[in-house]
N, CA, C and O of each residue as an XYZ file, in Angstrom:
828
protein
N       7.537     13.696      8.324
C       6.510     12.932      7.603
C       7.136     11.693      6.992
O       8.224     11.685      6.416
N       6.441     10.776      7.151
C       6.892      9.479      6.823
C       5.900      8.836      5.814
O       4.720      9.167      5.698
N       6.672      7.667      4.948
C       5.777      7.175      4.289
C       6.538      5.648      4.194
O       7.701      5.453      3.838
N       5.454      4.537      4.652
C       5.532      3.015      4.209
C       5.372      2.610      3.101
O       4.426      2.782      2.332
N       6.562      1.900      2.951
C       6.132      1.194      1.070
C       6.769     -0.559      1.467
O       7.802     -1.056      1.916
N       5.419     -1.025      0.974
C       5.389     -2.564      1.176
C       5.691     -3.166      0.432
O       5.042     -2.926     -0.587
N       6.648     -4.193      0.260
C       7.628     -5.027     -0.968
C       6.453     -6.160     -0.788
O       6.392     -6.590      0.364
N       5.536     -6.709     -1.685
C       4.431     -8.113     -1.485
C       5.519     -8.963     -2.439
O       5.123    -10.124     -2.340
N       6.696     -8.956     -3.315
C       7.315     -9.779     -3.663
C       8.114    -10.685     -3.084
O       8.807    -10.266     -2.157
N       8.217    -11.953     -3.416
C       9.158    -12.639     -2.760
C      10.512    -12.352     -2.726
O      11.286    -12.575     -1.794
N      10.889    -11.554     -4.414
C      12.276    -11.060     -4.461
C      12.686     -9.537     -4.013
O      12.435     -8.407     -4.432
N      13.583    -10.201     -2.754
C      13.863     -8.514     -2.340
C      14.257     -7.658     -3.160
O      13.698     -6.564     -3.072
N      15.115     -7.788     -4.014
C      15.746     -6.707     -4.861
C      15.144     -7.063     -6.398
O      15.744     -7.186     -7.465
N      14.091     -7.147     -6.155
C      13.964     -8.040     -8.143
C      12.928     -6.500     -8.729
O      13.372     -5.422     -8.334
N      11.879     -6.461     -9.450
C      11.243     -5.483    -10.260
C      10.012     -4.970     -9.212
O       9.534     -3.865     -9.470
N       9.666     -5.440     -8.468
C       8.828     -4.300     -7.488
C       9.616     -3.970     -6.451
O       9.144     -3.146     -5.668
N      10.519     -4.326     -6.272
C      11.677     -3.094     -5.376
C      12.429     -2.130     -6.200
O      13.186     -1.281     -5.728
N      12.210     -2.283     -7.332
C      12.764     -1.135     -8.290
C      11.760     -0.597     -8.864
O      12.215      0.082     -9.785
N      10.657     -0.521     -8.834
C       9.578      0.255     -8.669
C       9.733      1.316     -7.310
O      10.194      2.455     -7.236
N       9.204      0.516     -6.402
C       8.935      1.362     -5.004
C      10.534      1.934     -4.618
O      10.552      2.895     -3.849
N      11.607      1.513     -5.002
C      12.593      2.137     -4.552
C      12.755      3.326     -5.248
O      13.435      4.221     -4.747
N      12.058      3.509     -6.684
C      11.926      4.939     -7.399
C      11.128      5.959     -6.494
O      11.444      7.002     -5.922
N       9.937      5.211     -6.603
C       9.054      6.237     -5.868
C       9.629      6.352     -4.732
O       9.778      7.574     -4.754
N      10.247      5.896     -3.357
C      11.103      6.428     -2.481
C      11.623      7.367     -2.712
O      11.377      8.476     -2.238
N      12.733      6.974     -3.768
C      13.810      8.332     -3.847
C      13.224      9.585     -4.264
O      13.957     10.564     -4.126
N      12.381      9.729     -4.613
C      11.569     11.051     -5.240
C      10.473     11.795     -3.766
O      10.085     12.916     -3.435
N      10.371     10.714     -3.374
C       9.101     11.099     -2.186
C      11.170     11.789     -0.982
O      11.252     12.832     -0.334
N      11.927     11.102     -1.097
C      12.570     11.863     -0.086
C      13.462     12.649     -0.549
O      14.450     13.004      0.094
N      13.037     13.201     -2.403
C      13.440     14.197     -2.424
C      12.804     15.895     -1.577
O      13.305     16.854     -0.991
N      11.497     15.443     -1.988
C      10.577     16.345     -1.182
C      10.711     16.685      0.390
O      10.027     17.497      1.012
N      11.731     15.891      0.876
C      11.972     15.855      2.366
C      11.138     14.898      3.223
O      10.897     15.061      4.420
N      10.768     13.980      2.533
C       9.885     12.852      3.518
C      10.888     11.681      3.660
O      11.647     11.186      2.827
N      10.658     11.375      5.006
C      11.427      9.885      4.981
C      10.521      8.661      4.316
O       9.336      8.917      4.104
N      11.029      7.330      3.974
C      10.429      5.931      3.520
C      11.106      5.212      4.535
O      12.173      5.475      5.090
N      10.118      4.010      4.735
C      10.991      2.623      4.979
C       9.952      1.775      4.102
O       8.766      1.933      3.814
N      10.984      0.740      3.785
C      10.431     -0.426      3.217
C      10.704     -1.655      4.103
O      11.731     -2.063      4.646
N       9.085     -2.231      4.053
C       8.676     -3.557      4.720
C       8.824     -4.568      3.260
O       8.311     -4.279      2.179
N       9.615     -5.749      3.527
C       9.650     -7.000      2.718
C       8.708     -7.726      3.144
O       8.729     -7.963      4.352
N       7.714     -8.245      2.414
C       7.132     -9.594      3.381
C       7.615    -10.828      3.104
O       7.283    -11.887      3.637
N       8.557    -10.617      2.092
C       9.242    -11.746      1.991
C       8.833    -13.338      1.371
O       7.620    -13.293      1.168
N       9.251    -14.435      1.070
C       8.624    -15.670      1.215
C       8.125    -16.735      2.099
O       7.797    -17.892      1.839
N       8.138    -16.174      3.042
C       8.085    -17.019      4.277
C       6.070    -17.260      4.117
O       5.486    -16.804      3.134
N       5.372    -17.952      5.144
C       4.140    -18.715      4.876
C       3.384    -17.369      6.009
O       3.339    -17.250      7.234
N       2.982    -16.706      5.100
C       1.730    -15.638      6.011
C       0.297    -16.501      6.145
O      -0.047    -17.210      5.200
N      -0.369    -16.431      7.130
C      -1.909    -17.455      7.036
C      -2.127    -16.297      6.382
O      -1.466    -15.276      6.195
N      -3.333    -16.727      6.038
C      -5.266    -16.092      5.730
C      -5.781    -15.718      7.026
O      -5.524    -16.326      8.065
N      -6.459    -14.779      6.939
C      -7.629    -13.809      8.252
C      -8.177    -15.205      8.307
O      -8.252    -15.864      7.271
N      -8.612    -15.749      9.609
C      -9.597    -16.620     10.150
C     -10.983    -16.294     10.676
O     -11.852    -17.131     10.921
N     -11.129    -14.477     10.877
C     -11.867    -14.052     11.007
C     -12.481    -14.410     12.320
O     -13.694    -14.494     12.511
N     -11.271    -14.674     13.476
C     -11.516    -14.657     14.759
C     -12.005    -13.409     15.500
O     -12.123    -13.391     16.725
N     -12.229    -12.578     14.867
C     -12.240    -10.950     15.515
C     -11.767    -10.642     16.560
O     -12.385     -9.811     17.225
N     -10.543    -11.182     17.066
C     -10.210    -11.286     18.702
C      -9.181     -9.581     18.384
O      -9.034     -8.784     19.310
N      -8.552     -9.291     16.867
C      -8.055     -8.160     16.484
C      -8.841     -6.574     17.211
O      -8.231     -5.679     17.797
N     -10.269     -6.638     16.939
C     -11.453     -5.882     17.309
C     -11.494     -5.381     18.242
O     -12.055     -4.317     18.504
N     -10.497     -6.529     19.366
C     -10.208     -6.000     20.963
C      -9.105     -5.396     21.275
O      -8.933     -4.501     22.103
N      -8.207     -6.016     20.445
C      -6.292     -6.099     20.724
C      -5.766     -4.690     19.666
O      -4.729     -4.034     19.759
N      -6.789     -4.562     18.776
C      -5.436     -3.811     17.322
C      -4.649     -4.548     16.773
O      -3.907     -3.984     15.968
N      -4.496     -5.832     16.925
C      -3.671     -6.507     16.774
C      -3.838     -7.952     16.480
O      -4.329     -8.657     17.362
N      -3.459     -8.523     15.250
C      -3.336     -9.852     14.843
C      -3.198    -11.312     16.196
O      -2.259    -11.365     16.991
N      -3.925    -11.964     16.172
C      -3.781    -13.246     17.150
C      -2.184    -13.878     16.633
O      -1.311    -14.192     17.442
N      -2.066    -13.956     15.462
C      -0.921    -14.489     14.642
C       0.287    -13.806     15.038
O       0.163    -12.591     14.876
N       1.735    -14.246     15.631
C       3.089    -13.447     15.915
C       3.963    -13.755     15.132
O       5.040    -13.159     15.143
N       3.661    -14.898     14.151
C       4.707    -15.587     13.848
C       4.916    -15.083     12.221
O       5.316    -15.884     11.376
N       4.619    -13.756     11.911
C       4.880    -13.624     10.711
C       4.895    -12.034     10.519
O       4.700    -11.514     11.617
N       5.072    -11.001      9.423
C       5.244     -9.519      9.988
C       4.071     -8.611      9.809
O       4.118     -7.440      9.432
N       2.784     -9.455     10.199
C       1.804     -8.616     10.142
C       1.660     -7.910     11.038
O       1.725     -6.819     10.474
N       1.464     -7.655     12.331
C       1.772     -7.235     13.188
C       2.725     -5.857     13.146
O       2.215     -4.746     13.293
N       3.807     -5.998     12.983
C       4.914     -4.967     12.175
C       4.454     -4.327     11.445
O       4.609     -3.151     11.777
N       3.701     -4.480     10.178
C       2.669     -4.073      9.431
C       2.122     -2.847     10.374
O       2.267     -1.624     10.389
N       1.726     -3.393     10.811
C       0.464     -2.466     11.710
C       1.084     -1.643     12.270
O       1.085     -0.462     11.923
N       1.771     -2.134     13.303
C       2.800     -1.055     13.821
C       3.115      0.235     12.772
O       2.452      1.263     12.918
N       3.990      0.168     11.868
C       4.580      0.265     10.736
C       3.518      1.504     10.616
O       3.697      2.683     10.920
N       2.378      0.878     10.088
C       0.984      1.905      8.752
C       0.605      2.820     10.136
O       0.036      3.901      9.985
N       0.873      2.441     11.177
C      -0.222      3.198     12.200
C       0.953      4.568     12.300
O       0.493      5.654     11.947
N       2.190      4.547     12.686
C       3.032      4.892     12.410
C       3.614      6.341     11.524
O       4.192      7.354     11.917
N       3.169      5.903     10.211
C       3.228      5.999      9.196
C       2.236      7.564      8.632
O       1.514      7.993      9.532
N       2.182      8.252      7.489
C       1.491      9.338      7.457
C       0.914      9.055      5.731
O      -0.034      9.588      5.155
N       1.924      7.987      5.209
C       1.144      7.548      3.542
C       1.404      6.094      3.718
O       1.838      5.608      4.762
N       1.158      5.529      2.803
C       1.543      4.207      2.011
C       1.440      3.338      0.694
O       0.470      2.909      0.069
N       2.908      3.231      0.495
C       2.681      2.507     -1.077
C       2.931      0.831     -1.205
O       3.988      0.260     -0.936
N       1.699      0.205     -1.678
C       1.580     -1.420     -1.947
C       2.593     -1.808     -2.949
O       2.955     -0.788     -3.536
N       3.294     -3.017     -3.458
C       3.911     -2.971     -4.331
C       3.790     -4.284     -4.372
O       3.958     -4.921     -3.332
N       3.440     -5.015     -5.717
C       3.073     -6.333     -5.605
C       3.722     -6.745     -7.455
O       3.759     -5.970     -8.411
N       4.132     -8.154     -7.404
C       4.004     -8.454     -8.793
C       2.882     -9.036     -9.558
O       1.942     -9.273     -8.799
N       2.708     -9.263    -10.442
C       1.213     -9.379    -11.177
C       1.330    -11.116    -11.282
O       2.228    -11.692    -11.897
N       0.331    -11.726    -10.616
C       0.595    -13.617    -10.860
C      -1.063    -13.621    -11.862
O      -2.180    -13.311    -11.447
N      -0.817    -13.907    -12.706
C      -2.243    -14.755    -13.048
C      -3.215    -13.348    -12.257
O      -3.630    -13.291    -11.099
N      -3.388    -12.073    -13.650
C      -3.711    -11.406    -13.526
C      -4.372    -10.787    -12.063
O      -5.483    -10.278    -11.918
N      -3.247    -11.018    -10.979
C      -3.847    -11.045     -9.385
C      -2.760    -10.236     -8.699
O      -1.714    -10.128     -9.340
N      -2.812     -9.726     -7.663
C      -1.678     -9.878     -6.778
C      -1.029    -10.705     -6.145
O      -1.808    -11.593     -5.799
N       0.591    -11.029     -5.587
C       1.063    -11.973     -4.925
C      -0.205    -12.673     -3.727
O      -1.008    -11.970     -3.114
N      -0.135    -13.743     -3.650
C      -1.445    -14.361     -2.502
C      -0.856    -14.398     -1.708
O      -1.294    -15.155     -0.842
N       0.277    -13.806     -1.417
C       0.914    -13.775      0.328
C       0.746    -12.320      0.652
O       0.162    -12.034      1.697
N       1.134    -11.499     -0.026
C       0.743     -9.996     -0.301
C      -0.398     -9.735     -0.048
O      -0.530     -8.686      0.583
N      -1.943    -10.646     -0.453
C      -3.075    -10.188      0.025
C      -3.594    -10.716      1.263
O      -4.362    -10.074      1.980
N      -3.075    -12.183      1.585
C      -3.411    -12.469      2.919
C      -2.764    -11.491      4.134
O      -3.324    -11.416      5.228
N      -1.343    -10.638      3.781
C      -0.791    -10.471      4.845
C      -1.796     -8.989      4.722
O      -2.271     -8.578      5.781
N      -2.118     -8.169      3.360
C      -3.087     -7.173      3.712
C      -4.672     -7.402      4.269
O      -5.368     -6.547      4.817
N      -5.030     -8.781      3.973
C      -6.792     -8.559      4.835
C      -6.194     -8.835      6.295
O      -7.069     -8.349      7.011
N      -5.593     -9.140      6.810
C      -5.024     -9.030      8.739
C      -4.746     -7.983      8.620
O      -5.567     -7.335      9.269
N      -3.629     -6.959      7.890
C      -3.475     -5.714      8.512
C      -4.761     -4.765      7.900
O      -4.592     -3.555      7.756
N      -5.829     -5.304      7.615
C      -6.828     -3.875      7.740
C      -8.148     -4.846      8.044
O      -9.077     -4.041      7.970
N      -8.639     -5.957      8.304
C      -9.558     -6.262      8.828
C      -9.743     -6.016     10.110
O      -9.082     -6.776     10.818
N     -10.518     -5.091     10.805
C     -11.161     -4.566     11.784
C     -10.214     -4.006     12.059
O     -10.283     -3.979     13.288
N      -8.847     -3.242     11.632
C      -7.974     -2.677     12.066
C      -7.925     -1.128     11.545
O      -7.393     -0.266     12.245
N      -8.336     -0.912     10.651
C      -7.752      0.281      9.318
C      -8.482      1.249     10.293
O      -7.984      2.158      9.630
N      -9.352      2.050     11.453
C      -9.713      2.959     11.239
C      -8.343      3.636     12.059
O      -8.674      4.547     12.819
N      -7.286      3.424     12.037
C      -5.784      4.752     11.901
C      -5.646      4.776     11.028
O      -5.265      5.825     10.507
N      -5.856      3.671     10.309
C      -5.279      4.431      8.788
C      -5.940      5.550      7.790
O      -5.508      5.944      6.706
N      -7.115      5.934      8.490
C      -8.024      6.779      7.275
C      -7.770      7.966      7.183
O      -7.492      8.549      8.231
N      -7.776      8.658      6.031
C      -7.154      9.551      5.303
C      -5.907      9.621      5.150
O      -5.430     10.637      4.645
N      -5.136      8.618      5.528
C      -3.505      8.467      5.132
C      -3.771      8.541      3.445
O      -4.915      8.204      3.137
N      -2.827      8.957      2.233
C      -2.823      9.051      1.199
C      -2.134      7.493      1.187
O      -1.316      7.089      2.013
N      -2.809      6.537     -0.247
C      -1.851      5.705     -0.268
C      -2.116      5.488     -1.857
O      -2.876      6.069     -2.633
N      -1.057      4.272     -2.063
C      -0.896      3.741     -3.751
C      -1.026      2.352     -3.629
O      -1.069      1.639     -2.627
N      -1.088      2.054     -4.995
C      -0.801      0.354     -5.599
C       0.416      0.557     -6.788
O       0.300      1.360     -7.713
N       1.528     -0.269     -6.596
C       2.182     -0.204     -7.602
C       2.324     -1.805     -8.141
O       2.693     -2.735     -7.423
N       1.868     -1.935     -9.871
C       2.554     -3.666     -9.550
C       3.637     -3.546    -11.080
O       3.802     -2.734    -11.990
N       4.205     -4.912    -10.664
C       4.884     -5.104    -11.658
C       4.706     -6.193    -12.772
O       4.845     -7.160    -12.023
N       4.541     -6.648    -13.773
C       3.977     -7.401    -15.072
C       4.945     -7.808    -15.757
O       5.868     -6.998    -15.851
N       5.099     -8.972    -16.380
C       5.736     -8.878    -17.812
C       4.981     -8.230    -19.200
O       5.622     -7.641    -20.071
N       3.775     -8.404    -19.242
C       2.936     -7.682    -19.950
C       1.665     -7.262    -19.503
O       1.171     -6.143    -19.642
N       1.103     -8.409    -18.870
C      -0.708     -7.896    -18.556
C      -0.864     -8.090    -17.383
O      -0.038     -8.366    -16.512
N      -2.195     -7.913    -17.324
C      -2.948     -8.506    -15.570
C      -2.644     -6.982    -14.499
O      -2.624     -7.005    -13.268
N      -2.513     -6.222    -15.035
C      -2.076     -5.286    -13.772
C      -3.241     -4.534    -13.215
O      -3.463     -4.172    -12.059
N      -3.988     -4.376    -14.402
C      -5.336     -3.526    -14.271
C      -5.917     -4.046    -12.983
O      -6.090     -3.398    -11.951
N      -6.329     -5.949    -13.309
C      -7.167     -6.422    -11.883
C      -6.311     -6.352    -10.916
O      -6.826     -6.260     -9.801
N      -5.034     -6.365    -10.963
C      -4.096     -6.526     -9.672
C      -4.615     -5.313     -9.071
O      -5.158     -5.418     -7.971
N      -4.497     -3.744     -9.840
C      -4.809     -2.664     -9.233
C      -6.060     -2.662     -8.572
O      -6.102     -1.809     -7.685
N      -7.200     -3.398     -8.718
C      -8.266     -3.302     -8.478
C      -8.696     -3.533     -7.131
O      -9.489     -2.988     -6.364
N      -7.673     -4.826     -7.076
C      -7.722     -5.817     -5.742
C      -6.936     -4.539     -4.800
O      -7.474     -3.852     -3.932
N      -5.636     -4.477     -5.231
C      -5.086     -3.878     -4.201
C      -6.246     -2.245     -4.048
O      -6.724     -2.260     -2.913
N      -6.515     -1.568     -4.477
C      -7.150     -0.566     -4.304
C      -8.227     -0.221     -3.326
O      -8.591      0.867     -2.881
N      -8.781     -1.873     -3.038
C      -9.897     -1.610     -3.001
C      -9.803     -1.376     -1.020
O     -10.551     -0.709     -0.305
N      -8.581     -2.228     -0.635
C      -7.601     -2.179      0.728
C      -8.003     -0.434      1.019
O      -8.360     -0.189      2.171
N      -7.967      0.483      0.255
C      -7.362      2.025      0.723
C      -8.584      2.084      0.552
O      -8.962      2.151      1.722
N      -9.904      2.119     -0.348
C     -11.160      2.570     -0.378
C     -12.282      2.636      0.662
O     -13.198      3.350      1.070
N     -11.636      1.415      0.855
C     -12.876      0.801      1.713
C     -12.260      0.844      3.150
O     -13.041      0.302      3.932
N     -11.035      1.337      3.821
C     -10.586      2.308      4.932
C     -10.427      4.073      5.072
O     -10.046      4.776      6.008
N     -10.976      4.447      3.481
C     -11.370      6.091      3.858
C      -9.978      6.382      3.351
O      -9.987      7.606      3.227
N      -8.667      5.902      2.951
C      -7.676      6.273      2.282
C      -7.670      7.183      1.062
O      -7.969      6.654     -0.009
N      -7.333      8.636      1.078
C      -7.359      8.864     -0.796
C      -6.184      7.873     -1.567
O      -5.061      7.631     -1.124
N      -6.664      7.467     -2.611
C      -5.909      7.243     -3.762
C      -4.891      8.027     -4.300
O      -5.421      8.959     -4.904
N      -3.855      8.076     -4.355
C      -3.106      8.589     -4.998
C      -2.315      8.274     -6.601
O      -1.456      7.404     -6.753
N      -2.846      9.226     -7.751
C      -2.626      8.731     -9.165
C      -1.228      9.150     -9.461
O      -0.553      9.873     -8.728
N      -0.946      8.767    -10.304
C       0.276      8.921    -11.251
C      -0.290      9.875    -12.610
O      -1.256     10.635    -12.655
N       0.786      9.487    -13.763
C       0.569     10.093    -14.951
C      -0.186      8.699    -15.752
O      -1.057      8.740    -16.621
N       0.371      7.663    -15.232
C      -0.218      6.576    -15.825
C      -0.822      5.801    -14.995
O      -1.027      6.258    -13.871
N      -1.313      4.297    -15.334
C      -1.132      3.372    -14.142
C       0.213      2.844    -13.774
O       1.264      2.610    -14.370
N      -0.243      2.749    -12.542
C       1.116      2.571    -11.847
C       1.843      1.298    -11.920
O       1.839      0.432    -11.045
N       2.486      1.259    -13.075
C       2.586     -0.370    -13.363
C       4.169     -0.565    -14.134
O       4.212      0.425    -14.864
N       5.157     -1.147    -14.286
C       6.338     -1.301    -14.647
C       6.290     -2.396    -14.727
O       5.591     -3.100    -13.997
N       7.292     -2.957    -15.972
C       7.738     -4.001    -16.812
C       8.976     -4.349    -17.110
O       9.978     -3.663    -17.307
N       8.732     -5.918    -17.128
C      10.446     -6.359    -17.171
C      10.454     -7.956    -16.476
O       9.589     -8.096    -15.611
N      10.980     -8.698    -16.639
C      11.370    -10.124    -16.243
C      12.482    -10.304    -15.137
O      12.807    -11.369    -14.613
N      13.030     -8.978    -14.872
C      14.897     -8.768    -14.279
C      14.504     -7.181    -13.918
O      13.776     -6.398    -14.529
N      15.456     -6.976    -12.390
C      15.146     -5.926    -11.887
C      15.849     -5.002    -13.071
O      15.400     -3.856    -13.101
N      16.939     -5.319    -14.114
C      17.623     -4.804    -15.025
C      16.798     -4.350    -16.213
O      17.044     -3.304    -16.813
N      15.895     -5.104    -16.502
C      14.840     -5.222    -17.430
C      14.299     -3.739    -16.925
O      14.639     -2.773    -17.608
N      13.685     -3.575    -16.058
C      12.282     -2.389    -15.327
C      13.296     -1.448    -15.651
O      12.976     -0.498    -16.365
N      14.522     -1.556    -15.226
C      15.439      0.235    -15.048
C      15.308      0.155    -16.372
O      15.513      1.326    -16.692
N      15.101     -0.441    -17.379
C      15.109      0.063    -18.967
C      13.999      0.580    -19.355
O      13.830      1.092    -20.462
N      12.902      0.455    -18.203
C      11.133      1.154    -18.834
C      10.995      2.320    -18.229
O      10.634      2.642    -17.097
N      11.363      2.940    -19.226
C      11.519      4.394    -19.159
C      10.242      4.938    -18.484
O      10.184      5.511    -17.397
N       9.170      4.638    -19.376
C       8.151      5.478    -18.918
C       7.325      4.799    -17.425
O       6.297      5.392    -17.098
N       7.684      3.814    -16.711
C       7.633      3.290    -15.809
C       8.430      3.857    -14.760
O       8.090      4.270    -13.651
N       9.435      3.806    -15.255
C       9.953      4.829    -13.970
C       9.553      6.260    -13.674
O       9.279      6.787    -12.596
N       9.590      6.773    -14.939
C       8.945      8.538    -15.044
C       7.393      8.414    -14.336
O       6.763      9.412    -13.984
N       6.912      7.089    -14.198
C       5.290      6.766    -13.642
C       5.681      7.044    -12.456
O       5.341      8.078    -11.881
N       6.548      6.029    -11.878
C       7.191      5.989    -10.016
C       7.692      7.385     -9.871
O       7.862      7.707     -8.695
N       7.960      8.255    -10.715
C       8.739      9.376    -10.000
C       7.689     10.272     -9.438
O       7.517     10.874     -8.379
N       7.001     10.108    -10.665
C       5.242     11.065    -10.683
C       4.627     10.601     -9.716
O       4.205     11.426     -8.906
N       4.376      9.218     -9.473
C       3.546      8.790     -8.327
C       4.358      9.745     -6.873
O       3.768     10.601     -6.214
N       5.827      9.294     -6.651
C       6.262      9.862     -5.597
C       6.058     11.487     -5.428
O       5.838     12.035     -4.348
N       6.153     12.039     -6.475
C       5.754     13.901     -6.402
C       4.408     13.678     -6.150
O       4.190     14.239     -5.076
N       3.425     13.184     -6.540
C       2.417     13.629     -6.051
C       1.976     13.329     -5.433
O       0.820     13.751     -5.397
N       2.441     12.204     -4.190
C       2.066     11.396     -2.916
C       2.561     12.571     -2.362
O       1.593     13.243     -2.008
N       3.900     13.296     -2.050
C       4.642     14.037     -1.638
C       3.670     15.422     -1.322
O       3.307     16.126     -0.379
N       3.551     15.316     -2.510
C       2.686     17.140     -2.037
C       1.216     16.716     -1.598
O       0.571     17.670     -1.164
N       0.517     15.455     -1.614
C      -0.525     15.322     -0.930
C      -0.301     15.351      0.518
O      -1.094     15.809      1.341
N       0.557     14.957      0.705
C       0.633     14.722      2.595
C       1.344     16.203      3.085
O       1.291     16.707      4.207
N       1.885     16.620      2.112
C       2.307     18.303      2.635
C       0.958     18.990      2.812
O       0.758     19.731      3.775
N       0.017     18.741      1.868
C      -1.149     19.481      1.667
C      -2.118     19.025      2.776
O      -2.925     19.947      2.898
N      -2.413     18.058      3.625
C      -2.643     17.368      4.643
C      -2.446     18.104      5.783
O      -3.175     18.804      6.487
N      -0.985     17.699      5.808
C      -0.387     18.191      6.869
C      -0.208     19.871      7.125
O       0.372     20.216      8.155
N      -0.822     21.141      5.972
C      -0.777     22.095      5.992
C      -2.332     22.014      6.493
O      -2.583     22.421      7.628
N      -3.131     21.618      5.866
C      -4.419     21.316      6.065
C      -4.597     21.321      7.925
O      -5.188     22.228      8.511
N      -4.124     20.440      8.448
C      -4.514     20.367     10.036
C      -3.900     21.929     10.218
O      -4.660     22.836     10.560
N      -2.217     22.218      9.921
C      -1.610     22.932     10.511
C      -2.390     24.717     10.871
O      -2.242     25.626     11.687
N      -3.269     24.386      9.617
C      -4.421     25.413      9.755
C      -5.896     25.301     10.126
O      -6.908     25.705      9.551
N      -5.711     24.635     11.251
C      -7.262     24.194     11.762
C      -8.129     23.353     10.986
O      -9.295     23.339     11.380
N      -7.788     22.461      9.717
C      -8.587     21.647      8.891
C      -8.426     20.285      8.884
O      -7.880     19.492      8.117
N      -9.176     20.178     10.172
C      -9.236     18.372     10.392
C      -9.514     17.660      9.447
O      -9.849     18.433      8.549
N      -9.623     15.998      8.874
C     -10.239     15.782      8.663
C     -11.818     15.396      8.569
O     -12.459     15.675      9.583
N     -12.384     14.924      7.726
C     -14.069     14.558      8.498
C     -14.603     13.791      9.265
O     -14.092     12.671      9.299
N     -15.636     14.005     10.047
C     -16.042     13.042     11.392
C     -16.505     11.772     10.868
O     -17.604     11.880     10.324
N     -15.982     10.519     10.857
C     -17.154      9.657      9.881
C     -18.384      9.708     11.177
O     -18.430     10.039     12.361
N     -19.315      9.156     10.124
C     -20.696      9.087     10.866
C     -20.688      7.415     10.746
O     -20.110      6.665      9.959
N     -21.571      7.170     11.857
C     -21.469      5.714     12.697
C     -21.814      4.851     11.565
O     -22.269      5.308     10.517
N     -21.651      3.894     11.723
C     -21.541      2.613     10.670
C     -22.572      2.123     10.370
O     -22.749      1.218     11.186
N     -23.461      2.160      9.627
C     -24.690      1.479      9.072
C     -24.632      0.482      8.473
O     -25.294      0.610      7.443
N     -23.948     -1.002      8.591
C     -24.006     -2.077      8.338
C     -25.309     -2.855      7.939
O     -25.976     -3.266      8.889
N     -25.769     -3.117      6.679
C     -27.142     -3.866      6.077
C     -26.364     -5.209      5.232
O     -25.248     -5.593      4.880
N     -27.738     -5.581      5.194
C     -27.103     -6.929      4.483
C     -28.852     -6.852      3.908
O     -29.786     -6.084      4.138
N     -28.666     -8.137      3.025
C     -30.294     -8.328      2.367
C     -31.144     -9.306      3.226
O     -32.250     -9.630      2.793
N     -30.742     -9.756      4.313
C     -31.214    -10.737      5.134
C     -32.434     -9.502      5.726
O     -32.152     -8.321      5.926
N     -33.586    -10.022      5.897
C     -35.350     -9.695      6.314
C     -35.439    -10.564      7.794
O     -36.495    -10.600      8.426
């Protein structure tokens, strides 16, 4: 059993890799493997909303690691977001590179267990969580909680290893991502699929 955890920071090693690198080490205490995807700073577009994905599974775009992404989550049996908090938001490279990997793409990903983790100097995390959340909701993903919100503090990846109860958050998040996908995966192992969705009823207010 595997689980993806996505770095949306520009800094590889800065306070949301010391977030998600907690919750790693705890999720492979349980015996699950992690990898972590960077997306790095490099220039991800925005969805253009070519739907040419709809046909392929796959992004028109090569030149950046959405694609990998996909690969990656399809792959994959959980996943944890990890973003820093800008102007009470998530990174805007972090969310462009998530509406390509789940616009017209997400139905592998449903019922994978996944998270949002961000990181703050003080505020804004609540809407960050909101945004990112809404990625796993609206593909049939359970949520997976912590003891708190899933949120850690600090200016310096040195700073976060000092928030105690931030890390004790990431450890909790990782135990209980951990025994959700055991519980999953015991779940099929005893004849308990998940549910059939029923066909898509798309409305709008247009008469």
């Amino acid at each position: 059993m595997k689980v993806l955890l996505i770095n949306g920071s520009p800094h590889p090693k800065g306070c949301t890799y010391t977030a998600l690198s907690t919750v790693a080490k705890q999720l492979e205490k349980h015996g699950l493997s992690t990898q972590m995807l960077h997306i790095g700073h490099k220039a991800v577009r925005g969805c253009i909303a070519c739907g040419k994905c709809a046909e392929t599974g796959r992004c028109i775009f090569t030149d950046d690691p959405v694609n990998e992404g996909i690969d990656l989550l399809r792959e994959s049996d959980a996943l944890v977001v990890g973003s820093p908090v800008y102007y009470a938001g998530p990174n805007a490279t972090l969310c462009a590179f998530l509406d390509r990997v789940f616009y017209m793409k997400s139905a592998p990903y449903a019922f994978k267990p996944a998270a949002a983790v961000v990181s703050c100097r003080r505020g804004g995390a609540s809407a960050s969580f909101d945004r990112l959340n809404k990625y796993f909701t609206i593909a049939r993903m359970p949520v997976v909680s912590s003891q708190y919100w899933n949120s850690i503090h600090g200016n310096t990846a040195e700073q976060a290893l000092q928030d105690k109860e931030g890390l004790q958050i990431m450890r909790t998040l990782g135990d209980n991502m951990a025994w959700l996908v055991k519980c999953i995966a015991a779940g099929k192992a005893a004849g308990i699929d998940h549910p059939t969705p029923e066909p898509w009823e798309a409305t709008n207010f247009i008469r």
